[in-house]
C-alpha positions in Angstrom: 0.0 0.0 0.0 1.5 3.2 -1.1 0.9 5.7 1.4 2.9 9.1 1.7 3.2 11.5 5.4 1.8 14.4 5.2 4.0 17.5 5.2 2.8 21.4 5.7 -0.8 21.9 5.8 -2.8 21.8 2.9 -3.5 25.3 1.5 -7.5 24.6 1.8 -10.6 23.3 3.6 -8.8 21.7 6.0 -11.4 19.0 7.4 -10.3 16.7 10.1 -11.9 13.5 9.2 -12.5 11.0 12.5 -13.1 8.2 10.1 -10.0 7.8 8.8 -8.6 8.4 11.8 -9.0 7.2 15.9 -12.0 5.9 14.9 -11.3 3.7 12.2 -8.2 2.4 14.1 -10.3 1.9 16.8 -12.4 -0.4 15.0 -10.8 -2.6 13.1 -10.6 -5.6 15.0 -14.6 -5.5 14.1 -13.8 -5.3 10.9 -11.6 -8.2 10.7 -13.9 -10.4 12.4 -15.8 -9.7 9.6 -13.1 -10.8 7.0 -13.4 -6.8 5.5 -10.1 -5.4 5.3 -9.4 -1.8 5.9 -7.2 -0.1 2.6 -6.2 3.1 3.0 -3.4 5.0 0.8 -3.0 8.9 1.4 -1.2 11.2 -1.5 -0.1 15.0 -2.5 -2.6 15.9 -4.8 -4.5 18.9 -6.3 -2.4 21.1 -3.7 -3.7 19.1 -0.5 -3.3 15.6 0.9 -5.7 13.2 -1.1 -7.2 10.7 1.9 -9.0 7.3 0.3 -10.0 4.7 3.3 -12.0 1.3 2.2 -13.1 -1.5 3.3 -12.8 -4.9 1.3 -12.3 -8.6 2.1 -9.4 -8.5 -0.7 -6.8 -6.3 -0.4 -5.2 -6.4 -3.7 -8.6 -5.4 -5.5 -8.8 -2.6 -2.6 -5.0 -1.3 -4.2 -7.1 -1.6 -7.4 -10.4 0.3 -6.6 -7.1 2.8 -5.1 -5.6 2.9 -8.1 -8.3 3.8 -10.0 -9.9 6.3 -7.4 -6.2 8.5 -7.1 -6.2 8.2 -11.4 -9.4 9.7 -11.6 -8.4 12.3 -9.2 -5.0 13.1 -10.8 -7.2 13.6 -14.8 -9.3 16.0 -13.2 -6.1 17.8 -11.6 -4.4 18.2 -15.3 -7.5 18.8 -17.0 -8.8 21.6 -14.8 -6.0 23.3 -12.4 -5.6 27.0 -14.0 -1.8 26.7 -12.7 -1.2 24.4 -15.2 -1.1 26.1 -18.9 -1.7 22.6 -20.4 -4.7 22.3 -18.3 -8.1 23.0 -20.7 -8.7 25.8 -17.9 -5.1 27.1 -18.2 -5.5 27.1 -22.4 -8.9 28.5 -22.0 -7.7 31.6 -20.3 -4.7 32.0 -22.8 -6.7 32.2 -25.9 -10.4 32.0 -25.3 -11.0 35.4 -25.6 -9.3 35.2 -29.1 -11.3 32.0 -30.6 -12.8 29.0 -29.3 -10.7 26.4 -27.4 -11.6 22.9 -27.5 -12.2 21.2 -24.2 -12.8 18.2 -22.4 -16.6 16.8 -22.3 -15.8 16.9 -18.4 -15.0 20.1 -18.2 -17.7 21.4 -20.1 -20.3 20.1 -17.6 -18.1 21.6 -14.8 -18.2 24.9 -16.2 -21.9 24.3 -16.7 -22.8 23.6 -14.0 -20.6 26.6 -12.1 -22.8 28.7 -14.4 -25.3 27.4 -13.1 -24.8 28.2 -9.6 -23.9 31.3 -10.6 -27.3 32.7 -11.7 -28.4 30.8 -8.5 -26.6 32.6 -6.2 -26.8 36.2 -9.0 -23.5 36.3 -8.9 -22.3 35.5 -5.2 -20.4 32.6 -7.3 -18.7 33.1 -10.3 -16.5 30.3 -11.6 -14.9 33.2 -14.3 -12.9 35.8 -11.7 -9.4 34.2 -11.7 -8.0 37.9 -12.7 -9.3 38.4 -9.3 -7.9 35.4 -7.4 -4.1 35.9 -9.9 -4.3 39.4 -8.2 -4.8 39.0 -4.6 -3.1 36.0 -4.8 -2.8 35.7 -0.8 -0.3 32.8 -0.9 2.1 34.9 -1.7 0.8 39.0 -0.7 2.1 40.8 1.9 -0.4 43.6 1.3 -3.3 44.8 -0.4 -3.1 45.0 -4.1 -4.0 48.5 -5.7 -7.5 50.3 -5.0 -7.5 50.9 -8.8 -6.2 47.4 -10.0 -9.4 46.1 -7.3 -12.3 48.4 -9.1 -10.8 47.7 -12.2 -12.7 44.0 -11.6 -15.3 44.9 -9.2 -18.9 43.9 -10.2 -18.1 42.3 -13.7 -20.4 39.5 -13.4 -17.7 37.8 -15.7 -19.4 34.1 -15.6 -22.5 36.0 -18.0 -19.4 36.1 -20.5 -18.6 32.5 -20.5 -19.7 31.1 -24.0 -19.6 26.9 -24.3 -20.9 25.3 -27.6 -19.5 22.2 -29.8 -17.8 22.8 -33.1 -17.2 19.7 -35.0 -18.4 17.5 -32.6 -16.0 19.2 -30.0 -17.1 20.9 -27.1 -15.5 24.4 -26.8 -15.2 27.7 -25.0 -15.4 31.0 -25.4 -14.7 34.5 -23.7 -16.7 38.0 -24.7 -14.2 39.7 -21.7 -10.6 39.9 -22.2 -10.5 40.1 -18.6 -12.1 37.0 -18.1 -9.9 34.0 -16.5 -11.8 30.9 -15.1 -10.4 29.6 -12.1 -12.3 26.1 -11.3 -11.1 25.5 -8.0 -14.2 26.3 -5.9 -15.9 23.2 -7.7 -13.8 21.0 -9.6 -11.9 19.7 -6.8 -15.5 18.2 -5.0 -16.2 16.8 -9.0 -12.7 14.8 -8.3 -13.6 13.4 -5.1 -17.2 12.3 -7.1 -15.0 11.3 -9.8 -12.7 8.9 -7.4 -16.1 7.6 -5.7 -17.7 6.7 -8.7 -14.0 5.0 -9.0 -14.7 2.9 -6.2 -18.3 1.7 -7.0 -17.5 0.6 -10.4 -14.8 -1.6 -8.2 -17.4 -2.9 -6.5 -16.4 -1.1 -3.2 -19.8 -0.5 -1.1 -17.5 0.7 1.9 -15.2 3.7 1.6 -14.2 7.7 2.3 -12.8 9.8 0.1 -11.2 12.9 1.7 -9.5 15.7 -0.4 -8.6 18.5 1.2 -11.5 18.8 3.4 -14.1 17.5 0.2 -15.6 14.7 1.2 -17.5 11.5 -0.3 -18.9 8.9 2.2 -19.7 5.5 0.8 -21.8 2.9 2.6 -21.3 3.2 6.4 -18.1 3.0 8.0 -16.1 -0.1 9.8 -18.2 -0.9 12.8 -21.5 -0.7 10.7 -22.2 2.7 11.6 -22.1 5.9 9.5 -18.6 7.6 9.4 -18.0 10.5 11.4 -16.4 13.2 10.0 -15.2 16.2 12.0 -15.0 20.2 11.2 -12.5 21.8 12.4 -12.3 25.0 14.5 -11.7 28.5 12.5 -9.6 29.3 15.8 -7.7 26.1 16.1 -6.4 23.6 14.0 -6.1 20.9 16.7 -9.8 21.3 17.6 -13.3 20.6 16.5 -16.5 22.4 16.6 -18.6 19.2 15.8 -18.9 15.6 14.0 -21.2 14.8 11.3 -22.1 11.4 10.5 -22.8 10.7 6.8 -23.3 7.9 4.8 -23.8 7.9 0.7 -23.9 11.7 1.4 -21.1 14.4 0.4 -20.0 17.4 2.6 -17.7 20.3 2.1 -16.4 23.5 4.2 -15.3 26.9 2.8 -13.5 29.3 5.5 -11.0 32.2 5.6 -8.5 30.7 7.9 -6.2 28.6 5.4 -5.4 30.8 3.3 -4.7 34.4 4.0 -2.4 37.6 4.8 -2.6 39.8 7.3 -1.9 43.2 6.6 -2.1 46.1 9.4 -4.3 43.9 11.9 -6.5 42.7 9.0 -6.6 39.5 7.3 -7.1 39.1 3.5 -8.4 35.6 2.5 -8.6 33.5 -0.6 -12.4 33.9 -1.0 -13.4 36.4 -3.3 -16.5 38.7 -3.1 -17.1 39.4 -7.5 -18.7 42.4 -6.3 -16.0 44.3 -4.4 -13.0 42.2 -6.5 -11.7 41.8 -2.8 -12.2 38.7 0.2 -15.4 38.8 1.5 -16.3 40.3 4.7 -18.4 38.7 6.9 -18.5 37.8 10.9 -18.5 34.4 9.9 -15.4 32.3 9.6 -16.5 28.8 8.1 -19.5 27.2 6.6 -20.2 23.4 6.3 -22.4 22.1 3.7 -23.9 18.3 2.7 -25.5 17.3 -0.4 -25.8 14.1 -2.5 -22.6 15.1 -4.0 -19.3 16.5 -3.5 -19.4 18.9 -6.6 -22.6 20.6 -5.3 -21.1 20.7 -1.7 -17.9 22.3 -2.7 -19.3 24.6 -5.1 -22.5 25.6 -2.2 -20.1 26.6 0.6 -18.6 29.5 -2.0 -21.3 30.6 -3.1 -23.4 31.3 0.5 -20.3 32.2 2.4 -21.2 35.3 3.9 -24.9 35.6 3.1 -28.1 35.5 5.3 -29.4 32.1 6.8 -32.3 32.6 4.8 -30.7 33.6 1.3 -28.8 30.7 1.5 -31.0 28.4 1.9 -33.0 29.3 -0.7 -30.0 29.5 -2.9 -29.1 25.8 -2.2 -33.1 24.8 -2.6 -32.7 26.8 -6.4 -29.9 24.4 -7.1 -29.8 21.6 -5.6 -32.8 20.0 -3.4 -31.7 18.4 0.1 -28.7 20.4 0.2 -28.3 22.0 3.6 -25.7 23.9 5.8 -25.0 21.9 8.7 -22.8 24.6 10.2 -21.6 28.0 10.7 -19.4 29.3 12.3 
């Protein structure tokens, strides 16, 4: 079993997740009276640690259903990761605004769907304002870019200049905005983890958590025949929780201003990104915890109501996807 240590800490949505840890160890003499075996392999991936646990009475198929799972993961990472200029995001935003670019099936029906929650939320997500992410850039920012660089991309609503369509049989993009850059990573990270569980089904595995990063996928209940408990972690401390969830054949997902971020003269500037304002979004809130049926809905949810009302939120969530809830904020 391939399994690597994790070094640093992953740059977002840092979930801790109790089922592949105390608990699990804790029960797997149960599972072993029960002839399932417990496979778990953990990798650098998509700029976080991947996480896959399963449970299978073979061990070399489980390497198998692994195998598959981290190759469906790593696809989506060279398809879709707009640090990469081979990427079909990272061509897009090189030459879309100058003629179509051919992409991927898969990443057409990301970006579709993005759209989508885009005019959900009217704009509170839009998968099209990388200019705005490549200028804050708070990985690397030790201050505030320029007030005039920041209205320069303030209240664009860039995703309504997003044009897909086929040509040839081909499935392309386009851009009306020369300022227009997609940046994918709000959602295509929880279409991965899907990606990796539908992996695992097709395997046959009926047991198993997929973990990336804090997106999760739980399949079939955990070791001891129970659901698997996952736990979010404290805003304030990385060593703490502020609750468990337990979730079975369910998805969940947390977006929050405390991974990353600068501060800059006692305030902090994080990685989420108002379209409005062109700047992080402020809110009294630090984290917010979403489950739906799957990841992709999850991950993209917890951008898109970050900040807002109880109320708006739910009714965004009810516009896009039905049984989607927030199950915590903080």
């Amino acid at each position: 079993m391939t399994e690597s240590t994790r070094s640093g800490r992953p740059s977002r949505r840092d979930f801790l997740v109790l089922g592949v840890g105390a608990f699990v160890v804790a029960s797997i003499p149960l599972a072993h009276r029960h002839r399932r075996q417990l496979v778990r392999r953990q990798l650098p991936m998509m700029g976080t640690i991947a996480d896959i646990t399963l449970l299978h009475d073979d061990v070399a198929q489980g390497e198998q259903a692994l195998d598959a799972a981290f190759a469906e993961l790593a696809s989506v990472e060279r398809t879709m990761s707009r640090f990469r200029d081979d990427s079909d995001v990272g061509r897009a935003n090189r030459f879309a605004a100058q003629r179509a670019v051919t992409i991927s099936p898969a990443t057409f029906a990301v970006i579709e769907s993005a759209i989508r929650w885009a005019q959900a939320s009217d704009g509170a997500f839009d998968p099209a304002i990388g200019r705005v992410s490549e200028l804050w850039d708070v990985q690397h920012r030790h201050e505030p870019p320029p007030d005039a660089s920041v209205r320069q991309l303030a209240a664009r609503h860039f995703y309504r200049h997003v044009q897909l369509g086929h040509e040839a049989g081909h499935p392309v993009v386009r851009f009306s905005d020369p300022d227009l850059h997609l940046d994918l990573g709000a959602i295509a990270k929880g279409y991965a983890v899907d990606r990796a569980g539908d992996a695992l089904r097709r395997a046959g595995i009926r047991q198993a958590l997929v973990n990336v990063g804090g997106e999760v996928v739980a399949i079939g209940n955990g070791p001891d025949g129970g659901k698997w408990r996952v736990g979010i972690q404290s805003p304030d401390d990385a060593r703490q929780l502020i609750g468990t969830l337990e979730v079975s054949d369910e998805a969940v997902a947390t977006s929050g201003d405390y991974e990353q971020f600068f501060r800059y003269r006692g305030v902090r500037y994080h990685h989420l990104m108002d379209p409005d304002t062109a700047a992080p979004r402020r809110t009294s809130e630090h984290s917010v915890t979403v489950v739906a049926a799957t990841c992709m809905d999850a991950d993209a949810a917890t951008t898109a109501v970050f900040g807002m009302s109880r109320e708006r939120a739910q009714a965004v969530l009810q516009a896009r996807t039905r049984g989607a809830r927030v199950v915590s904020w903080v």
